[in-house]
C-alpha positions in Angstrom: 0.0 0.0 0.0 2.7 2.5 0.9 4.9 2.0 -2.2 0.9 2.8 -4.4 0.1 5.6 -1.8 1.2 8.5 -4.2 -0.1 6.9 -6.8 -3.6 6.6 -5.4 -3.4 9.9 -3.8 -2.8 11.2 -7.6 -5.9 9.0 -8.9 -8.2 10.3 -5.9 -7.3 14.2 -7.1 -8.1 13.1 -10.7 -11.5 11.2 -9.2 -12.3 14.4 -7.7 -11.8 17.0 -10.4 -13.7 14.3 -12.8 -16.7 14.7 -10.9 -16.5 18.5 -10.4 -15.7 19.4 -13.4 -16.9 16.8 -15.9 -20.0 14.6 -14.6 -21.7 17.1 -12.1 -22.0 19.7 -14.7 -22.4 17.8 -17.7 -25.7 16.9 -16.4 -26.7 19.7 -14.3 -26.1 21.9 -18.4 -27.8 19.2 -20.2 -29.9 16.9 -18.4 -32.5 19.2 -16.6 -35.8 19.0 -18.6 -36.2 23.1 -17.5 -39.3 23.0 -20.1 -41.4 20.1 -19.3 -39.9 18.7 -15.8 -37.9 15.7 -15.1 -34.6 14.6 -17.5 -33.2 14.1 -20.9 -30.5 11.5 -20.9 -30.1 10.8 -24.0 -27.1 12.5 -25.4 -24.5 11.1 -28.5 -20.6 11.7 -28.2 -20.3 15.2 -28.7 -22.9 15.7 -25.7 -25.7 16.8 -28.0 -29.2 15.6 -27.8 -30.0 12.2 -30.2 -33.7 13.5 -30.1 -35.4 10.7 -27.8 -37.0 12.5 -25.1 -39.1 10.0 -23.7 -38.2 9.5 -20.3 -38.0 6.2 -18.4 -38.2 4.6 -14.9 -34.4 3.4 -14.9 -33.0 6.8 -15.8 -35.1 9.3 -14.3 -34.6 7.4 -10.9 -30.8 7.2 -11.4 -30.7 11.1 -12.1 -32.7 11.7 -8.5 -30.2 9.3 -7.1 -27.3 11.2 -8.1 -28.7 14.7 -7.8 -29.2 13.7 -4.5 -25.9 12.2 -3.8 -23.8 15.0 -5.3 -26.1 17.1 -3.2 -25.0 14.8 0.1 -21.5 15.8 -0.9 -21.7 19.3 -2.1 -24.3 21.1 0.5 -23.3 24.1 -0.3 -24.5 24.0 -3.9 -28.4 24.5 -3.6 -28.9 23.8 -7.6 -28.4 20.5 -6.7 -31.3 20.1 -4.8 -33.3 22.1 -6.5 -32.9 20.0 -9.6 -33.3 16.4 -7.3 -36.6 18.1 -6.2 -38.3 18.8 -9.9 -37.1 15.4 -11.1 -39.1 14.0 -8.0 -42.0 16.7 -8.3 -42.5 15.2 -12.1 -41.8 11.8 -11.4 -44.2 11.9 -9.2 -46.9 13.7 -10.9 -46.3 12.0 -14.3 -45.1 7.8 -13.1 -47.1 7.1 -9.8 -49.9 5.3 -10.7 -52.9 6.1 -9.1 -55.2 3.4 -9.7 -52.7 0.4 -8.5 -49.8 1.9 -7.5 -46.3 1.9 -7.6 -44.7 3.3 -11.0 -45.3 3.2 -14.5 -41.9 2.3 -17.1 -42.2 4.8 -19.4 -43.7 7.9 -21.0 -43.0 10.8 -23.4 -41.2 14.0 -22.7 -44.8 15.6 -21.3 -45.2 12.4 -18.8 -48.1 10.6 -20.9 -47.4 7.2 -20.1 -46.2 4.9 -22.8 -45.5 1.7 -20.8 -47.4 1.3 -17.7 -45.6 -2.4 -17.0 -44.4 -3.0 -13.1 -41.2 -4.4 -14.0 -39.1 -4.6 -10.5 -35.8 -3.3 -11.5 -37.5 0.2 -12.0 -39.9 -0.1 -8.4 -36.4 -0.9 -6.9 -35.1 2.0 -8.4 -37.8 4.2 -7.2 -36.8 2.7 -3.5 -33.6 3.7 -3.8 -33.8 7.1 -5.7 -36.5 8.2 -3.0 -34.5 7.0 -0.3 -31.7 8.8 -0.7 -33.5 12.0 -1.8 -34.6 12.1 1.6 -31.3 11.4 3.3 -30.0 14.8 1.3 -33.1 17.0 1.6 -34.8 16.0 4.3 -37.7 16.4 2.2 -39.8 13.1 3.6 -41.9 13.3 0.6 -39.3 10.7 -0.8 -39.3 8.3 1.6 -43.3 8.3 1.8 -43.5 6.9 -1.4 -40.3 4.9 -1.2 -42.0 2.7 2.0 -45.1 2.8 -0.3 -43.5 1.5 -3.2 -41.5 -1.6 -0.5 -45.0 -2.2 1.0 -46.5 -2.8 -2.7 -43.9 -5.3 -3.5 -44.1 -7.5 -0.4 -48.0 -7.9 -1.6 -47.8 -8.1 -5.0 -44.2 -9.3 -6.2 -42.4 -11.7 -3.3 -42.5 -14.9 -3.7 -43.3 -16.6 -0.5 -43.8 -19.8 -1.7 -39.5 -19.9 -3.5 -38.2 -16.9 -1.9 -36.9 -13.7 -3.4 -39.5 -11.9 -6.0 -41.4 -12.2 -8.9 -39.5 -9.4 -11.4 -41.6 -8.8 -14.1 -45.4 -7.9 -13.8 -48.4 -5.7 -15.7 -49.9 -2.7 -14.4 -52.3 -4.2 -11.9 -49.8 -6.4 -10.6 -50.2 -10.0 -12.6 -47.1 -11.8 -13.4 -45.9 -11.9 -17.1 -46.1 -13.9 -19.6 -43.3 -16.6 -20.0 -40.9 -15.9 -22.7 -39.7 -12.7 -23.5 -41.7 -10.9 -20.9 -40.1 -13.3 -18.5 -42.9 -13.9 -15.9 -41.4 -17.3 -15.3 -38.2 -16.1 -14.6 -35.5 -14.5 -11.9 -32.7 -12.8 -12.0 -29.0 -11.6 -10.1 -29.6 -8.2 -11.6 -32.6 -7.3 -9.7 -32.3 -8.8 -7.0 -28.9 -6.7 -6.5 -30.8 -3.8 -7.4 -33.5 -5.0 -4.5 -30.7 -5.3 -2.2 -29.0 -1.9 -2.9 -32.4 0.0 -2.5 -33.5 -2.0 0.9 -30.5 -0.5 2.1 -30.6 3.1 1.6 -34.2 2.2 2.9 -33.1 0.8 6.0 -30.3 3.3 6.3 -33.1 6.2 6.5 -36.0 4.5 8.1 -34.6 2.5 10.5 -37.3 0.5 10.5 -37.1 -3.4 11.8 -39.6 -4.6 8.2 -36.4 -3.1 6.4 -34.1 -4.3 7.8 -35.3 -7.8 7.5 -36.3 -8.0 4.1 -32.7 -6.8 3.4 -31.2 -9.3 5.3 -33.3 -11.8 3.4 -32.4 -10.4 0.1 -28.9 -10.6 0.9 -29.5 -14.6 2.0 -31.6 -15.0 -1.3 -28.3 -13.5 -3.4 -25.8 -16.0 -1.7 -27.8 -18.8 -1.3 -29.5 -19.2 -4.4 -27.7 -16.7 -6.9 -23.9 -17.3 -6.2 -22.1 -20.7 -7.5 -21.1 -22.6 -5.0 -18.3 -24.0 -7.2 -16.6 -21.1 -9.2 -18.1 -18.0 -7.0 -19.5 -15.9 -9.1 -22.9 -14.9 -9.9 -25.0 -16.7 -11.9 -27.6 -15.0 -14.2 -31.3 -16.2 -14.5 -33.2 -18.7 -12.7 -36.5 -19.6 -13.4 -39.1 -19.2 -10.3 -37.4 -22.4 -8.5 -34.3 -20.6 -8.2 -33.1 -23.8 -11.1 -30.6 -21.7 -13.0 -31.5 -21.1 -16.8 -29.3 -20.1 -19.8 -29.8 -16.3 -20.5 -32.1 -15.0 -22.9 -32.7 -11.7 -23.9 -35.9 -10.2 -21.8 -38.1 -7.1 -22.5 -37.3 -4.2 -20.8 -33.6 -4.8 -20.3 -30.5 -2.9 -21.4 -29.3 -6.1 -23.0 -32.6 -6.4 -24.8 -32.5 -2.4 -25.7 -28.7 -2.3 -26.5 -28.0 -0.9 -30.3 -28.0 -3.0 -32.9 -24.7 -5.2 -33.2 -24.0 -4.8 -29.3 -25.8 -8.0 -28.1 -23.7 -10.9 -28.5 -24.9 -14.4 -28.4 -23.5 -16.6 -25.8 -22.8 -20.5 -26.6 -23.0 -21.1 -22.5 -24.2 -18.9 -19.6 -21.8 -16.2 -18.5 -21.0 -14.1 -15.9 -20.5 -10.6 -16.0 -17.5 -9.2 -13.8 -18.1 -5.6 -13.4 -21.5 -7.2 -11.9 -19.8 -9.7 -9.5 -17.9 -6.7 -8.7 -20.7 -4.2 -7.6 -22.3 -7.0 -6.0 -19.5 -7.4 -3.6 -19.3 -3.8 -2.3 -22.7 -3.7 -2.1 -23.2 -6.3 -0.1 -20.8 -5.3 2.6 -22.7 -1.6 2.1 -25.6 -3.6 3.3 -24.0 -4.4 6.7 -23.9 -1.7 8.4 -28.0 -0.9 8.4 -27.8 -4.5 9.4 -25.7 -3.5 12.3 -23.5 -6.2 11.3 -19.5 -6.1 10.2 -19.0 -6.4 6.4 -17.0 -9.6 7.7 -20.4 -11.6 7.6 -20.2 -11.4 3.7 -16.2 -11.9 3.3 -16.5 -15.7 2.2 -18.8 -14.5 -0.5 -17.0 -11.5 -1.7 -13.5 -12.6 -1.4 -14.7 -14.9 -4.4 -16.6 -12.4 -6.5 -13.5 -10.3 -6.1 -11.0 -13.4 -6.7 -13.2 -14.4 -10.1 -13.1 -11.4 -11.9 -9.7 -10.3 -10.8 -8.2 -13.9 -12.4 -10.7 -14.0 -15.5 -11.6 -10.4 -15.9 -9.2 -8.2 -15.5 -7.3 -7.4 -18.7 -3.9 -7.3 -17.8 -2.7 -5.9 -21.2 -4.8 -2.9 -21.6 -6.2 -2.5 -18.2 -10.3 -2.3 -17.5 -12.5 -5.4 -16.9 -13.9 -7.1 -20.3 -17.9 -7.6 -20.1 -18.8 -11.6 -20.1 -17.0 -14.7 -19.3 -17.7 -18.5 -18.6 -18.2 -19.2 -14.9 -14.6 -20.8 -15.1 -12.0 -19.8 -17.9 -11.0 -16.5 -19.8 -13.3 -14.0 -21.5 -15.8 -14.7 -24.1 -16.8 -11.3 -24.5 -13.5 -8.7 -24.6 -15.4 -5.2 -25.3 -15.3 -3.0 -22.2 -18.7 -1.1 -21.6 -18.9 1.6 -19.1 -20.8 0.3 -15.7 -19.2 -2.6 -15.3 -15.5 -0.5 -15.4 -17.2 2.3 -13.2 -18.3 -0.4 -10.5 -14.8 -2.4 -11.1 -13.3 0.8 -9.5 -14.9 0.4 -6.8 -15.4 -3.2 -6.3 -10.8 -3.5 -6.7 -10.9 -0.4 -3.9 -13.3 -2.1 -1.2 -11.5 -5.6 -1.9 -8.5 -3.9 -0.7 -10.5 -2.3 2.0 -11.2 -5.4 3.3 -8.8 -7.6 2.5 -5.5 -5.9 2.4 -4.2 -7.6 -1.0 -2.3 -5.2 -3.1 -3.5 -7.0 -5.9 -6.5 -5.3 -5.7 -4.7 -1.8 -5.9 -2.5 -2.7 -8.4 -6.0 -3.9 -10.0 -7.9 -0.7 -9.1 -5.3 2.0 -10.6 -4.7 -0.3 -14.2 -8.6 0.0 -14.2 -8.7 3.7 -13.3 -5.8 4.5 -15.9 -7.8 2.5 -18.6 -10.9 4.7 -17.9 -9.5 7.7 -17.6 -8.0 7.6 -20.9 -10.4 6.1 -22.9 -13.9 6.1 -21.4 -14.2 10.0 -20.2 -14.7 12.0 -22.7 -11.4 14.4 -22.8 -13.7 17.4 -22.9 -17.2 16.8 -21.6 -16.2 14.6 -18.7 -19.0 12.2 -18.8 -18.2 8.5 -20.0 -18.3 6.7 -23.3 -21.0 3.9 -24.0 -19.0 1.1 -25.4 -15.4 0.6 -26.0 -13.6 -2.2 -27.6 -10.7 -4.1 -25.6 -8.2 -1.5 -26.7 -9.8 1.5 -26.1 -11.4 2.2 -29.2 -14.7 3.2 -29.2 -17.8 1.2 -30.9 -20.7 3.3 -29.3 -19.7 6.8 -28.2 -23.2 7.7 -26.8 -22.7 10.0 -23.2 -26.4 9.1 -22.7 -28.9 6.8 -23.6 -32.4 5.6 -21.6 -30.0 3.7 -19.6 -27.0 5.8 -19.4 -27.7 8.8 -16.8 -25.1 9.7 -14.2 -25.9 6.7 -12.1 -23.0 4.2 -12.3 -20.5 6.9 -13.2 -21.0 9.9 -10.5 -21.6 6.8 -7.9 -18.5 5.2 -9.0 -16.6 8.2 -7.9 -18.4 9.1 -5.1 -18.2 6.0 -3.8 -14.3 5.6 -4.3 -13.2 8.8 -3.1 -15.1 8.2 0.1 -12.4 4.9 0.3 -9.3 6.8 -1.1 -10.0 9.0 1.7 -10.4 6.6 4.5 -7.4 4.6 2.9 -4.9 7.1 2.6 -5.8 8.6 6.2 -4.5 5.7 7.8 
């Protein structure tokens, strides 16, 4: 650690700066709907709008989440909370519906809604945007409808008969078809999105239902989620928890990704940018637990372990999208949450266990990022890149690209740079 310290010390300055001076106000100039209310997120790679305006679940929950985050960590900058507060003002107004509850997927620029499915990856985003909105502002408007929102899904969506939770449903609540609309089917995805929101639930309610139903999403996750043999994380299950080979599913990024970007697989993969996030987010979850994050180390130390032996590219630096659950890469392009959460993910494995490996890891990623996924000028972060840095989809925004996974990415590792090089 001491012989990386100035190097890190260099890397949390550049962190810093990035998010000051490149994320923060890319989308507090461009991402503030200051006609209609709400967002626009979808931006190509000179930062200029593609044209889609409708607005979705995924993204306008992520831009409350970090509008509210960047306003935890800048206080002093009341824009901040003033634009957390329209997007929740219109999200509110325009997604909430009224008849069933909880929140609609879609609409158009104005808020008429276009998809009014109850898929659960969006409700968990509302959970966790809400949450935190109140943890900034104090406004309890947020967590109101983000206890609402947890109360709707433990009568309509969890499944008490397998565990865990039904993930894709209609507007009044019925379970999907089988297929594409995957009714008959779970996933790792959202059930880490479940367990990330029931946290920043707990965190701000303190209330003992929270708390529980995290702990049993977390149990779910490494139970039934996790391979037993290689460590990582699986991918879909059907309702049994049996894993099944991955399909594409509606309403997915993978399903929504431009055309040439989906990849068939010949065998189920894991994603390690995924197995990454999943392991600092599980020991996030310990401390509304009241637990240490020692409880999950048997778990993470392999999520970590997988995708610093198969994932990692050791050439170029960055962490390659899909692999086999044992054996190298299948899928070599880099795409930009999985390196955002690798950052991360290599800092809290060091946090917690002390390997330089996972520094030497976290600043070839960080070196790889900085000079190929951030744009030089506008400061937010490329799409898709291939393994060497060159770009295949230089989009800054898309309807699932906000500054979720890259303004929390640095949030979160400054926070650990600072605790790291303190001591």
């Amino acid at each position: 650690m001491h012989a990386a310290a100035d190097r890190l010390a260099a890397a949390r300055d550049q962190l810093a700066d990035h998010l000051e001076n490149g994320i923060v106000p890319f989308w507090m100039s461009r991402g503030i709907d200051t006609e209609l209310g709400g967002y626009l997120t979808c931006f190509d790679a000179d930062g200029r709008p593609t044209g889609d305006t409708d607005k979705s679940i995924v993204t306008q929950t992520r831009m409350i989440w970090g509008l509210s985050a960047f306003h935890r960590r800048y206080p002093e900058h009341p824009d901040l909370r003033l634009a957390a507060r329209q997007g929740v003002d219109f999200f509110i107004e325009h997604f909430w519906d009224r008849a069933h509850g909880g929140w609609h997927w879609r609409t158009n620029r104005a808020g008429r809604t276009l998809d009014d499915g109850k898929v659960i990856y969006g409700q968990s985003f509302a959970i966790y945007a809400l949450a935190e909105y109140t943890l900034a502002t104090g406004d309890d408007r947020g967590l109101d409808y983000a206890a609402r929102t947890f109360d709707l899904l433990q009568k309509h969506a969890a499944d008490t008969l397998h565990g865990g939770y039904y993930e894709n449903l209609e507007r009044d609540w019925s379970i999907s078809a089988a297929g594409f609309a995957a009714g008959d089917r779970k996933s790792l995805d959202i059930h880490m999105h479940l367990l990330e929101a029931f946290t920043t639930l707990a965190t701000v309610s303190g209330a003992e239902i929270h708390r529980r139903k995290l702990r049993e999403v977390a149990g779910v996750i490494l139970k039934r989620m996790v391979s037993p043999t290689s460590g990582c994380g699986l991918n879909q299950f059907g309702i049994d928890f049996v894993p099944r080979p991955a399909i594409a599913i509606r309403r997915t990024w993978n399903a929504d990704r431009k055309a040439g970007e989906a990849i068939a697989q010949p065998m189920d993969t894991t994603s390690y940018g995924h197995n990454l996030e999943l392991a600092w987010l599980l020991h996030r979850a310990a401390e509304p637990l009241g637990e240490p994050p020692s409880i999950f180390h048997a778990a993470t130390r392999r999520l970590a372990e997988h995708a610093l032996e198969y994932g990692l590219d050791a050439e170029y630096g960055g962490v390659y999208r899909d692999g086999p659950h044992t054996g190298p890469a299948l899928v070599r392009d880099k795409e930009w949450w999985q390196n955002s959460e690798a950052l991360v993910g290599w800092l809290d494995a060091y946090e917690q266990f002390a390997d330089p490996r996972f520094v030497a890891a976290f600043l070839a990623n960080w070196e790889f990022d900085r000079n190929f996924f951030i744009h030089p000028r506008l400061g937010e972060w490329r799409q898709l890149l291939a393994r060497d840095g060159a770009v295949i989809v230089g989009d800054l925004g898309n309807p699932w690209k906000a500054c979720y996974h890259s303004g929390r990415s640095v949030l979160e590792c400054i926070e650990r740079l600072d605790r790291l090089l303190a001591s």
